[in-house]
C-alpha positions as CSV (number, residue, x, y, z in Angstrom):
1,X,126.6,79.0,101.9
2,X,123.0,80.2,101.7
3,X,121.8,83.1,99.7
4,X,120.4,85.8,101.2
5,X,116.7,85.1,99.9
6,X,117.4,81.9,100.5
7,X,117.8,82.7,104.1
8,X,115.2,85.3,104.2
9,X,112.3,82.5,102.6
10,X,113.5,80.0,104.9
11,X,113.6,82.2,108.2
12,X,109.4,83.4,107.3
13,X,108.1,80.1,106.0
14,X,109.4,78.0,109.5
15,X,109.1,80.6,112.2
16,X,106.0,82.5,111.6
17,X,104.1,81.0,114.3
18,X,106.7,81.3,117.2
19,X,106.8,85.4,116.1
20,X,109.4,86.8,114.0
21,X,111.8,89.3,114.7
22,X,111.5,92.3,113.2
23,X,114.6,93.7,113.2
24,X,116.4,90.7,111.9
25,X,113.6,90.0,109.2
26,X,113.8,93.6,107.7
27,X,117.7,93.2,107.5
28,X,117.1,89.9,105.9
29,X,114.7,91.3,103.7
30,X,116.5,94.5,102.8
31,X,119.8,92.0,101.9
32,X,118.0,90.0,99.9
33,X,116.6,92.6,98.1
34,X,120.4,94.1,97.1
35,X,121.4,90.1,95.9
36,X,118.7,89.1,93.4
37,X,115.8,92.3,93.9
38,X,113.3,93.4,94.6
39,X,110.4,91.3,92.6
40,X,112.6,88.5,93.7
41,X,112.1,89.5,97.5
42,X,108.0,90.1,96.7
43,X,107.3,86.9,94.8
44,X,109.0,85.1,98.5
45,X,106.1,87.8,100.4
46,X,103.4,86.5,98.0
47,X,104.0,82.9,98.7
48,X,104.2,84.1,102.5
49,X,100.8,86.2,102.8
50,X,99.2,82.8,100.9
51,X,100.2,80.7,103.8
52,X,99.9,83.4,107.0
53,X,97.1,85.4,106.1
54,X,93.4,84.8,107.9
55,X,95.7,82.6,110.3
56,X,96.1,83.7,113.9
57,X,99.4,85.6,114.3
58,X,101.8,86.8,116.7
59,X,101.9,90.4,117.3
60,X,105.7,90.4,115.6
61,X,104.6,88.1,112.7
62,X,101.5,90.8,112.0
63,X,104.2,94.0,112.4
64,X,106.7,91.8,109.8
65,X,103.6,91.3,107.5
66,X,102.5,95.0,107.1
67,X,106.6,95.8,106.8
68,X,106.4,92.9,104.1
69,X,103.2,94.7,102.6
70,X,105.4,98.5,102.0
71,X,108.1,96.6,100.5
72,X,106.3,94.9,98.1
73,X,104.3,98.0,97.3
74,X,108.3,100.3,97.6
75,X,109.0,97.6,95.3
76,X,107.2,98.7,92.7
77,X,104.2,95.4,92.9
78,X,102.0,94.9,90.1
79,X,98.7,93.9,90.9
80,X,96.6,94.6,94.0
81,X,97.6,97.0,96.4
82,X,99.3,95.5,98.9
83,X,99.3,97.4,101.3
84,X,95.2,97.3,101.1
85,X,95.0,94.1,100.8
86,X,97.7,92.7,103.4
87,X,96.5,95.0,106.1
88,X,92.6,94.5,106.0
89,X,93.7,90.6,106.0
90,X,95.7,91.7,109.3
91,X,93.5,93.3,110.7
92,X,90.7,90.9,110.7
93,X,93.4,89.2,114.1
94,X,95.6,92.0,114.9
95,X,93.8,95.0,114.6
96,X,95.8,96.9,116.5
97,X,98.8,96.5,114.0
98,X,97.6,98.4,110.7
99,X,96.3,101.3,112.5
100,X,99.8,102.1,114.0
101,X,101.8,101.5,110.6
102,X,98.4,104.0,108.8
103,X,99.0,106.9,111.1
104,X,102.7,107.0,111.7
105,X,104.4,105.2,109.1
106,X,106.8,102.4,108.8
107,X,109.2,104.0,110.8
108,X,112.2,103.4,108.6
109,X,112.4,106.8,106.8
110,X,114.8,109.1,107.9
111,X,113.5,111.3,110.8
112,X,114.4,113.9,108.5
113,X,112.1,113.4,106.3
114,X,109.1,112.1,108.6
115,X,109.0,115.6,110.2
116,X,110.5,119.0,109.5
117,X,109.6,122.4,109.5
118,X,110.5,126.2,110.4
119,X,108.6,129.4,110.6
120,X,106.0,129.7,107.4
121,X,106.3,125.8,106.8
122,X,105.6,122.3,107.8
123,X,106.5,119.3,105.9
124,X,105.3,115.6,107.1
125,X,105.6,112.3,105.3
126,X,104.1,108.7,105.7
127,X,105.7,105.9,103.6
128,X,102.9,103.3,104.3
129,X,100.1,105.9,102.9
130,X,102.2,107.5,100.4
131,X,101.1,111.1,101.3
132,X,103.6,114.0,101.8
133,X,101.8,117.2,103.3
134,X,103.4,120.1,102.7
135,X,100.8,123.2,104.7
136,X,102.6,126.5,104.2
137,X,101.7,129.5,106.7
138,X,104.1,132.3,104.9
139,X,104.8,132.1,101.1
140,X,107.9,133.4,99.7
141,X,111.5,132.0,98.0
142,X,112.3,130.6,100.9
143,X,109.8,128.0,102.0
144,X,108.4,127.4,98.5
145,X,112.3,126.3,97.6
146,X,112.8,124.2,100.4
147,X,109.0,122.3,99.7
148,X,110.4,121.4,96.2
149,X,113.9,120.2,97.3
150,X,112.5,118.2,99.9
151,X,110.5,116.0,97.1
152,X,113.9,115.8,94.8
153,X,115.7,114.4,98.6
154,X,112.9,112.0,99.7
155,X,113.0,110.7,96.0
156,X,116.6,110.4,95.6
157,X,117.8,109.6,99.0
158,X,115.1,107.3,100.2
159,X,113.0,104.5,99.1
160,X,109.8,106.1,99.7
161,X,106.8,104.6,97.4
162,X,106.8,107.0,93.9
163,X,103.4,106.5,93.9
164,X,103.4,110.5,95.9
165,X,100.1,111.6,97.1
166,X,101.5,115.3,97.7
167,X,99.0,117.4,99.3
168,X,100.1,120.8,99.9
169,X,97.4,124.0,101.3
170,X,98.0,127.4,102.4
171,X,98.9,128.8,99.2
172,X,96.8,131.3,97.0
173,X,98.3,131.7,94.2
174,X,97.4,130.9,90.6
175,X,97.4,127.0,89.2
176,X,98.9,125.7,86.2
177,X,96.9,126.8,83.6
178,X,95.6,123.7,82.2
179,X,92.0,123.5,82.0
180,X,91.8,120.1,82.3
181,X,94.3,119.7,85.5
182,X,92.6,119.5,88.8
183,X,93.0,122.6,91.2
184,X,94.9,121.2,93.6
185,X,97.7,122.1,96.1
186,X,100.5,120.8,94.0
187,X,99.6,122.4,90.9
188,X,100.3,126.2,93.3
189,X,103.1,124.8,94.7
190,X,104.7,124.7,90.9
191,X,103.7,128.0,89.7
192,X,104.6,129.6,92.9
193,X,108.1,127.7,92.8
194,X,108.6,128.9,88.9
195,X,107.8,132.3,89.1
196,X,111.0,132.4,91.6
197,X,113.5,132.5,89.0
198,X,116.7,131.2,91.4
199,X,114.3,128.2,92.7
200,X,113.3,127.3,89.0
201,X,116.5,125.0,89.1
202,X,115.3,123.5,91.8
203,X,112.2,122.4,89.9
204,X,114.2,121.1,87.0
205,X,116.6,118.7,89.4
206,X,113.1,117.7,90.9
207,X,111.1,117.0,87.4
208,X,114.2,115.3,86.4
209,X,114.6,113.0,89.5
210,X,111.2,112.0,89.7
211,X,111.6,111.1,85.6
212,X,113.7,108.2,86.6
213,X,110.6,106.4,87.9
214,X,107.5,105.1,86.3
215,X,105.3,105.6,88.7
216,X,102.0,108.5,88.5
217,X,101.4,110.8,90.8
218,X,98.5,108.7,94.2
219,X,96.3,111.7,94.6
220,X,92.7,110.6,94.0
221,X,92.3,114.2,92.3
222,X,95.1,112.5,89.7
223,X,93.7,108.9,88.8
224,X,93.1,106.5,86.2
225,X,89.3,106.2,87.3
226,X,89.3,110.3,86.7
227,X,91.0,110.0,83.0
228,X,93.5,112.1,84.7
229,X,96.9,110.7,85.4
230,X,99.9,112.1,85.6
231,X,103.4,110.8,85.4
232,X,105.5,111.9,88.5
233,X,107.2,115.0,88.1
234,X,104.1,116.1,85.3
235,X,103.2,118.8,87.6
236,X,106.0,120.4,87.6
237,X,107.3,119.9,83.9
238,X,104.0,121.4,83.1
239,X,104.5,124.6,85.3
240,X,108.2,125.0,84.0
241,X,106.8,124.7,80.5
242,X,103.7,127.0,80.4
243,X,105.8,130.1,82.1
244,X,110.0,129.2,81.5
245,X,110.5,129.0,77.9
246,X,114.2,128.5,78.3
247,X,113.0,125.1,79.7
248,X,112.4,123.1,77.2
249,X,115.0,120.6,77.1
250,X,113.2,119.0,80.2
251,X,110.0,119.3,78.9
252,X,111.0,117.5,75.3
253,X,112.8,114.8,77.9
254,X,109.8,114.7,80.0
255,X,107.7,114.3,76.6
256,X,109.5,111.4,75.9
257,X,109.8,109.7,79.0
258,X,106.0,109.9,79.8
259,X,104.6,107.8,77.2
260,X,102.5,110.4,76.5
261,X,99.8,109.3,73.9
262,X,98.6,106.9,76.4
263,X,98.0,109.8,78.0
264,X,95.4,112.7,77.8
265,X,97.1,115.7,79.9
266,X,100.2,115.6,78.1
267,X,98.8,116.2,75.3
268,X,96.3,119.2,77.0
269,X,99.5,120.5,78.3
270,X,100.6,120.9,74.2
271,X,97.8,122.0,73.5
272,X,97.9,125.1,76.0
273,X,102.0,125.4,75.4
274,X,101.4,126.3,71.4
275,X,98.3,128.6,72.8
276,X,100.9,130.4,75.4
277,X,104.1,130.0,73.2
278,X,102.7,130.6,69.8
279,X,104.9,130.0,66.9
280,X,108.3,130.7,68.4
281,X,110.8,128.3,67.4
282,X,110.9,126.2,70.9
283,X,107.2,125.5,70.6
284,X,107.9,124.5,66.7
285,X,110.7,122.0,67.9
286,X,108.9,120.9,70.6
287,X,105.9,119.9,68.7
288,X,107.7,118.7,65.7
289,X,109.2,116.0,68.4
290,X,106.0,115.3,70.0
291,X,104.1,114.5,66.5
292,X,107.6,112.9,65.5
293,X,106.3,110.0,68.7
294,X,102.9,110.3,67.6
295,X,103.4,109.0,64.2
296,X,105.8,106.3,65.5
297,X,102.5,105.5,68.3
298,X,100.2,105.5,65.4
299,X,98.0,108.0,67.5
300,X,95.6,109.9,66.0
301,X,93.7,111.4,68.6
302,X,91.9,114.9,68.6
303,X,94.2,116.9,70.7
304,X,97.1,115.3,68.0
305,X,95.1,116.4,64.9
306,X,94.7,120.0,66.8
307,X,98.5,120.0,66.5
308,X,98.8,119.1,63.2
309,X,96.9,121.3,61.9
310,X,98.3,124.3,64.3
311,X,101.9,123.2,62.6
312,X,100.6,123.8,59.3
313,X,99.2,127.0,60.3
314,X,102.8,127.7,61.2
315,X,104.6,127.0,58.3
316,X,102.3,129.0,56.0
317,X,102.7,131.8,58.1
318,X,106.2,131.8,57.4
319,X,105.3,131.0,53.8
């Protein structure tokens, strides 16, 4: 009996020209993807897109080729966006097909989260582009709780692509106080949610959920080309840090997890947690088990020397 992927490569490679279903293909896909994975399942795509792409295609082979483009990139792909590259390459005969899949999405994610709302909130979110817009009209426990638990939900309960571009607006409030950190929607959203002390747990189950995936935050404000990446769930392990210093623990796990000293705004978020926290003995733990990894690293950069020398401060203090 056939594998799944077995089926799955065999079903694309000999029926692309007569027009594939869609339907059956995603089930196909999504099956072989629980057998032998998801790399498995995008390495099949890759040989695929050599083959199909710049050929004329039925309309249902170009709809099957962006879906194959999301799952490579829901995947986790390495490389060249595919979602870039597959869909300019579609376009060039179909260009009828990306546009649909840009504005509205794949159409797979749960309606619950492709659209939701109430009064003082709107929440929308696109799992071709990535983006998540959160546009708030009223402020308060309520709808800033709700925004936060809605990233933990699409992250745990769906397969949307970690790569978030979350854009949020209509708040006023202050940002996480990191010099370096882009003043951005997301960065309010965290300080509001942390200064309301029942939704701070809700922060926490999101920083820890979104922990579980390497993947850095899409927003162009939050790039490699600006020197300013973040690790998903940063933004909010940052806000939890600087303002909660009962929160710790998930900062030291976050710490950990990030690989920070490949990293600049980890180690400007230290930096501005010893200036906050002073020499109390959560910031002396925490930075003891930062410098712990930095010595392990072998990284010797500025911002790590600034601690160093902060620790010694410390200790002849209490000297």
């Amino acid at each position: 009996m056939k594998s799944n992927l077995a089926d799955f490569c065999t079903t694309l490679m000999t029926k692309w020209r007569s027009g594939l279903d869609v339907a059956s293909m995603l089930a196909l896909a999504d099956a072989a993807t629980t057998d032998a994975g998801g790399d498995a399942v995008s390495f099949v795509l890759d040989e695929w897109f050599d083959q199909v792409l710049g050929a004329q295609l039925p309309e249902s082979t170009a709809e099957f080729a962006c879906h194959g483009a999301v799952l490579q990139l829901k995947n986790g792909y390495c490389g060249e966006n595919p979602v870039e590259r597959v869909f300019t390459a579609v376009a060039a005969t179909n260009p009828d097909v990306p546009p649909r899949f840009l504005e509205t999405g794949t159409g797979r994610l749960p309606q619950e989260f492709q659209a939701v709302g109430f009064d003082g909130l709107s929440i929308s979110a696109n799992d071709v582009t990535g983006v998540i817009s959160i546009d708030f009209t009223v402020e308060n426990g309520q709808t800033v709780r709700f925004a936060v638990e809605f990233l933990e939900r699409i992250l745990r309960d769906t397969d949307f692509p970690r790569e978030l571009n979350i854009q949020v607006t209509g708040l006023t409030g202050d940002y996480v106080p990191i010099p370096e950190l882009p003043k951005i929607g997301m960065s309010q959203l965290f300080m509001s949610a942390v200064s309301y002390l029942p939704v701070r747990v809700s922060v926490v189950r999101y920083a820890r959920e979104a922990m579980k995936y390497d993947f850095f935050y899409g927003c162009p404000e939050l790039s490699y080309e600006t020197g300013k990446n973040i690790q998903l769930g940063g933004v909010a392990v940052f806000a939890l840090g600087l303002t909660a210093l009962g929160e710790t623990d998930v900062v030291g796990e976050y710490m950990v997890s990030s690989g920070l000293w490949e990293q600049d705004m980890e180690l400007y978020f230290l930096r501005c947690f010893v200036h906050i926290h002073g020499g109390t003995l959560a910031a002396v733990l925490l930075v003891d088990q930062c410098l712990q990894q930095a010595e392990l690293a072998r990284c010797n950069s500025s911002v790590v020397a600034e601690l160093r020398a902060w620790r010694l401060t410390v200790d002849k203090r209490r000297d």
